[in-house]
C-alpha positions as CSV (number, residue, x, y, z in Angstrom):
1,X,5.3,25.0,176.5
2,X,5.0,21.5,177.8
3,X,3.0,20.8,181.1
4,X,4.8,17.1,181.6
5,X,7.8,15.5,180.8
6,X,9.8,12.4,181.9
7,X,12.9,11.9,181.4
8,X,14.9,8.4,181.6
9,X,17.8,10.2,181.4
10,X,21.2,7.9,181.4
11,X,23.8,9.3,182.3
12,X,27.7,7.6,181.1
13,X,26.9,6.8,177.4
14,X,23.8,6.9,175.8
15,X,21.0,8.9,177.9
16,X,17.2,7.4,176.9
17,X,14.8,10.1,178.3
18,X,10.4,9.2,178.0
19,X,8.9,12.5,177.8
20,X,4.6,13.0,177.8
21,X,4.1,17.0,176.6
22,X,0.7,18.4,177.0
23,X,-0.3,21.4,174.7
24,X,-3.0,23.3,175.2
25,X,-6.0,22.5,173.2
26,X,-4.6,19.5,172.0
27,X,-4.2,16.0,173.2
28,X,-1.5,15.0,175.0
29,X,1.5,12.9,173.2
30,X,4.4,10.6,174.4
31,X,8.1,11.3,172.9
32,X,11.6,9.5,173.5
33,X,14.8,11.4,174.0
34,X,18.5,10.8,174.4
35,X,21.0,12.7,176.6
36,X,24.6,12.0,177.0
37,X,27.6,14.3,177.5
38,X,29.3,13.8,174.0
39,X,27.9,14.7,170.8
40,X,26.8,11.6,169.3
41,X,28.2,12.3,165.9
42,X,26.2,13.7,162.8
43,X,26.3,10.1,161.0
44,X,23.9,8.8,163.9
45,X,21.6,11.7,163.7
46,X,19.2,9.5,161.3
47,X,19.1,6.5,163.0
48,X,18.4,8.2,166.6
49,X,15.7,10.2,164.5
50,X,14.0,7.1,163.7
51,X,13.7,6.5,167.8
52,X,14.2,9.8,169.4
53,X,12.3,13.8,169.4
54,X,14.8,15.1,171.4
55,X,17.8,15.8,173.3
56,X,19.9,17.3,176.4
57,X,22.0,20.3,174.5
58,X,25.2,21.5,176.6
59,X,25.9,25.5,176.0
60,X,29.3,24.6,178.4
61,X,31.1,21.7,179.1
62,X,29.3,19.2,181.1
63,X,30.3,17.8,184.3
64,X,33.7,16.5,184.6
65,X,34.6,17.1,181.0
66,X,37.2,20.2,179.2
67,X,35.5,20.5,176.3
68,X,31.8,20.7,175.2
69,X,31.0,18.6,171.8
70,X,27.9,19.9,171.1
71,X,29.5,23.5,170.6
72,X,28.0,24.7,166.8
73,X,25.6,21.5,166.6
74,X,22.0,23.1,166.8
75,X,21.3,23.9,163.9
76,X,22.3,20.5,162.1
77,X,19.8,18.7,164.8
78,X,17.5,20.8,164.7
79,X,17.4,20.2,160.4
80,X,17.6,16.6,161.5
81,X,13.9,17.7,163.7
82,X,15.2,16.9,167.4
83,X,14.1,19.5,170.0
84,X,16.4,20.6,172.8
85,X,16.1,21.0,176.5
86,X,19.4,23.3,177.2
87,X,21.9,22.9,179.8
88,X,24.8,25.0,181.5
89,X,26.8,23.1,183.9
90,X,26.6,24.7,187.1
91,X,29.4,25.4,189.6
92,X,30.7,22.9,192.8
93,X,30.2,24.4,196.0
94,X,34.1,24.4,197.0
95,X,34.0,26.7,193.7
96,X,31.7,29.1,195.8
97,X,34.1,29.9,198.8
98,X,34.9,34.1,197.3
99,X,32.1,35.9,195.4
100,X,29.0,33.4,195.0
101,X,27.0,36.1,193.5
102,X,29.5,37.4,191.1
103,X,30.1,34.0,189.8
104,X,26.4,33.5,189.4
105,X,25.9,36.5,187.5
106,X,29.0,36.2,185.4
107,X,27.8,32.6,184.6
108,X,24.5,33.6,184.1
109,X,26.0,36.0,181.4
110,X,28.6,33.1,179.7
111,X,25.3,31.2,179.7
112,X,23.1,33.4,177.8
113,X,25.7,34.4,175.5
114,X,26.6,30.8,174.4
115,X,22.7,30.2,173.7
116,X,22.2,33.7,171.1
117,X,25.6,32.2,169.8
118,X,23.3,28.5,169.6
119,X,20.4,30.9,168.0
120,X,18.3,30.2,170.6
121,X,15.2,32.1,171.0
122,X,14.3,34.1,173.7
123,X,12.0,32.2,176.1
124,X,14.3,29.3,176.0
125,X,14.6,27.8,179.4
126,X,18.2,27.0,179.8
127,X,18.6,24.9,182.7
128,X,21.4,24.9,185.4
129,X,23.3,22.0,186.3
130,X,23.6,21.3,189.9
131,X,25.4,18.0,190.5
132,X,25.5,18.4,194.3
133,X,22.2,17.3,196.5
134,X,21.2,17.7,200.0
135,X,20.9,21.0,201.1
136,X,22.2,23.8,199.3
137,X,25.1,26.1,201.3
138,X,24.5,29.9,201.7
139,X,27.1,30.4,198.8
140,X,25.2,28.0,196.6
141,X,22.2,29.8,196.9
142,X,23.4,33.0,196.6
143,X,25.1,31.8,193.3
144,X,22.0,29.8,192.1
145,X,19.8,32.7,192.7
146,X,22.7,35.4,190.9
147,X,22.0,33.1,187.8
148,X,18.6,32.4,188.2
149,X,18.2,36.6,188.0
150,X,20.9,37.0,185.3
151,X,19.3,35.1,183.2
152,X,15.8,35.8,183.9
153,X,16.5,39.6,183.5
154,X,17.8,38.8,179.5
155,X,15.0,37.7,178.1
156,X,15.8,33.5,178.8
157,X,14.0,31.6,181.2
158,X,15.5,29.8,183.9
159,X,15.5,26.3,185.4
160,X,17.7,24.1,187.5
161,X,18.6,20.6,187.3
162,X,18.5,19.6,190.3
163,X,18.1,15.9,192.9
164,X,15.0,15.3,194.3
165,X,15.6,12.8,196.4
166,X,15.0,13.3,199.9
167,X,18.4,12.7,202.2
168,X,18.5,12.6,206.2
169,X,20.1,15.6,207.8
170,X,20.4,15.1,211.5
171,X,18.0,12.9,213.6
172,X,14.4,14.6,212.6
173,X,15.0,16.3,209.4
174,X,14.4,14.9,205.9
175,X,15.3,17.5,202.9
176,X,15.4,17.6,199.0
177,X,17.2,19.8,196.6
178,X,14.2,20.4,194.9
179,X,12.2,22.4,198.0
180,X,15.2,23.7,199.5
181,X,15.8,26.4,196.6
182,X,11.8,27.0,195.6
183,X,11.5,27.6,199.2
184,X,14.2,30.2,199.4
185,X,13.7,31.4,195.8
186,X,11.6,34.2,197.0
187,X,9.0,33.7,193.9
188,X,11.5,33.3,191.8
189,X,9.7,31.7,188.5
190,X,12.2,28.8,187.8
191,X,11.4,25.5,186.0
192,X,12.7,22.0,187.7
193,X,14.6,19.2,186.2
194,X,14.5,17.0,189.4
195,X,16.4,13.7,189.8
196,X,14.3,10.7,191.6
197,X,15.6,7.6,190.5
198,X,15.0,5.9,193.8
199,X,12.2,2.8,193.3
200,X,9.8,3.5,194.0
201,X,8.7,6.4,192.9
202,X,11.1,5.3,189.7
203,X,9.8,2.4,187.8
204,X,13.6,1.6,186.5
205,X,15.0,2.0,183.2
206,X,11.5,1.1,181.7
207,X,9.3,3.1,179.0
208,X,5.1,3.2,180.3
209,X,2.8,3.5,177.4
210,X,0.7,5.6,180.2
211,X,3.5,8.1,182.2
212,X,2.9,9.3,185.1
213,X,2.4,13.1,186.5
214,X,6.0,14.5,187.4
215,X,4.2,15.1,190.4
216,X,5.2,11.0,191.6
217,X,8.4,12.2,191.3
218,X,7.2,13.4,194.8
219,X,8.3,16.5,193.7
220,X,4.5,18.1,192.8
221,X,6.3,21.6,190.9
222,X,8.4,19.1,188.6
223,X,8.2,20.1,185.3
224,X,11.0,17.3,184.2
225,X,11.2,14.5,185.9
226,X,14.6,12.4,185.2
227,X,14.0,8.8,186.9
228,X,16.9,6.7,186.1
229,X,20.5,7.4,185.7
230,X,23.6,5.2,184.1
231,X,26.0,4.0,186.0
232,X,23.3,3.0,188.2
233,X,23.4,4.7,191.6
234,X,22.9,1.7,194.3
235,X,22.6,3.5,197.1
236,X,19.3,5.1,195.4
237,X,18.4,2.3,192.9
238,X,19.3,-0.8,194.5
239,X,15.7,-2.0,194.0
240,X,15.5,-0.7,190.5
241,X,15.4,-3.1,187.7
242,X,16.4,-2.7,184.2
């Protein structure tokens, strides 16, 4: 199980990722990874291999798309030796208005089913996609914490991918994704994907020899730490070069 990854995760075509994994007993080692929504295509697989350990794996469709690519592919990257962190697109909060939980647990179940259909082992952490920041409603909770449960309770473990970035609400009040569902998660054991992309903390679309801890993320429970995105956000990354 890795202690530390980074992620320069770039969202629109090709997604670069920078991960450092720490192993017990062992010493720690830097690896490159690519995310993107659509499969890149089995007669890349080599060349990316030359570059990249990893990638982002969607068990649904990703975020604004009707179809999921990646559908039937693990096995052919995995021969090719990429590892997987695994995704299932969460659901919008103006999806949420009737039966949060219900929808949680039923998409906790349509997510564990598509990863034993992947041939994903148990322990897998498969990683819920929130795309909304800020706050999180009562609905979203209750939803987030259905699937959190659901798929806890099969034998998977669960994460979120979630922002990080801290956002005004009111005059006084500064608040982040992140901390707003580990501090109602009731000791829930959930992993974090966090996005930060704002610079600082983010050094831009740029690959350290020496990462940083997640923890600069100024999220200090980040397990994943995704510091840029593609198109370039400019209300967050303005100052961000690269």
């Amino acid at each position: 199980m890795p202690s530390f990854v980074y992620l320069c995760a770039l969202r629109g075509s090709l997604f670069f990722a920078l991960l450092l994994v720490s192993f017990s007993g062992s010493s720690a080692a830097q690896y490159l990874g690519f995310d993107r929504n659509d499969y890149p295509g089995n007669a890349n697989l080599p060349v990316l291999r030359q570059t990249f350990s990893y990638i982002g794996y969607w068990l649904s469709n990703p975020p604004g798309e009707t179809s999921n690519s990646w559908s039937g592919k693990r096995q052919v990257l995995a021969s090719a030796g990429f590892g997987f962190l695994v995704l299932f697109n969460g659901r919008l909060d103006a999806q949420l208005r009737h039966n949060a939980t219900a929808l949680g647990r039923s998409d906790g179940q349509a997510a564990v089913a598509a990863a034993r259909r992947e041939s994903f082992h148990q322990e897998t952490i498969i990683f819920l996609d929130l795309e909304e920041g800020g706050r999180m409603s009562p609905e979203q909770k209750a939803y987030i914490y259905a699937w959190v449960d659901t798929v806890g309770a099969s034998g998977f473990r669960a994460g979120v991918y979630c922002s990080g970035i801290p956002v005004r609400e009111g005059k006084t009040t500064i608040i982040d994704t992140a901390h707003d569902i580990r501090d109602n998660a009731h000791g829930r054991e959930i992993t974090y994907w966090v996005v930060q992309d704002s610079c600082p903390p983010s050094l831009g679309c740029a690959f350290p020899k020496a990462p940083a801890n997640p923890a600069l993320s100024k999220i200090p429970f980040a397990d994943v730490w995704q510091f840029v995105r593609s198109p370039k956000q400019p209300e967050f990354a303005a100052k961000c070069g690269g």
